[in-house]
N, C-alpha and C positions, 0 to 999 in steps of 0.2 A: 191269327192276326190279333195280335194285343187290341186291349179297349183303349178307350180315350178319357181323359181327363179334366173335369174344371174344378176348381179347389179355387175359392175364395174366403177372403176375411174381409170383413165389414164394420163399418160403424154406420149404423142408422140414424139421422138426421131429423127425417122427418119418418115418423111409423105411419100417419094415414098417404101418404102419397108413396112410401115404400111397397103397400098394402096391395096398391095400383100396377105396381113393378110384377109383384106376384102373380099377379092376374094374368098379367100382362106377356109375363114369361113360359105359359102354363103351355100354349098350342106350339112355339116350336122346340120346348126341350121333348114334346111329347111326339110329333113328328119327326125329330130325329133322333129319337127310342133312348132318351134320358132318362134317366131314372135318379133319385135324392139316394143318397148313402148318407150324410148328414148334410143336416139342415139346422140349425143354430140350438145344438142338445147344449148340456152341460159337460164343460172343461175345464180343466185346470193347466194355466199357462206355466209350464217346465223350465222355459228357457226365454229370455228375453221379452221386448213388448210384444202387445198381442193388440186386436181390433177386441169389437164385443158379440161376433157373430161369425161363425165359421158354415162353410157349405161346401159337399163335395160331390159332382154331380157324375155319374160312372154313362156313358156312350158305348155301344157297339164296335167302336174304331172311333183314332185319332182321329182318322178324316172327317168321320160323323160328328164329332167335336167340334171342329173348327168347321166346319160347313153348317152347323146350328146358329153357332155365334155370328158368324159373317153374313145369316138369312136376314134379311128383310125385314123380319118378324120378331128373330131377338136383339136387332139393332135399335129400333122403335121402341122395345124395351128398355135396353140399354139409357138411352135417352131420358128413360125416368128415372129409371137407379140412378144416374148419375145427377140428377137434380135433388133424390130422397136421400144421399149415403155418401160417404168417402171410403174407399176401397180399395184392395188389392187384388189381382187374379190372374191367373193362368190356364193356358192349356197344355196337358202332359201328357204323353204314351202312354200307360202300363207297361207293367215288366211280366215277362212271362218265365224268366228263365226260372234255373236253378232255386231253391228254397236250403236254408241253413235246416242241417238233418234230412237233406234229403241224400240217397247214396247212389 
């Protein structure tokens, strides 16, 4: 079963109430077995505009994905982020197939 996917880009507004977001998002990326792969490292924007923050967060399964976000728990987070930041994000399958070079 491919993983799941959140991948956001951010502009943070306010950093002490963002801070609160963090906090805030910590019990159910963690109960439904989230994990950071990045969390706003250093980039360099290649192709068009960009936010000042990127985060890609890797799930067990799609369904674990969208069943995090839709919980109760990171909806109430949601609700800050979206007061501390303006943003973009998604949720996306992973791909399992085929790899270039593989035979």
């Amino acid at each position: 079963m491919p993983k799941g996917y959140w991948i956001a880009h951010v502009d943070v507004d306010d950093p002490e109430a963002y801070k609160e977001y963090v906090a805030a998002n910590a019990a159910p990326i963690a109960e439904y077995g989230g994990r950071f792969l990045v969390r706003a490292g250093q980039f360099e924007t290649t192709h068009g505009e960009q936010r000042t923050r990127h985060v890609v967060i890797e799930f067990p399964s799609y369904q674990a994905a969208l069943e995090c976000y839709n919980s109760p728990g990171y909806q109430a987070a949601l609700v800050i982020r979206n007061k501390a930041s303006q943003s973009e994000s998604l949720i996306i399958e992973g791909y399992d197939g085929p790899q270039p070079g593989d035979d």
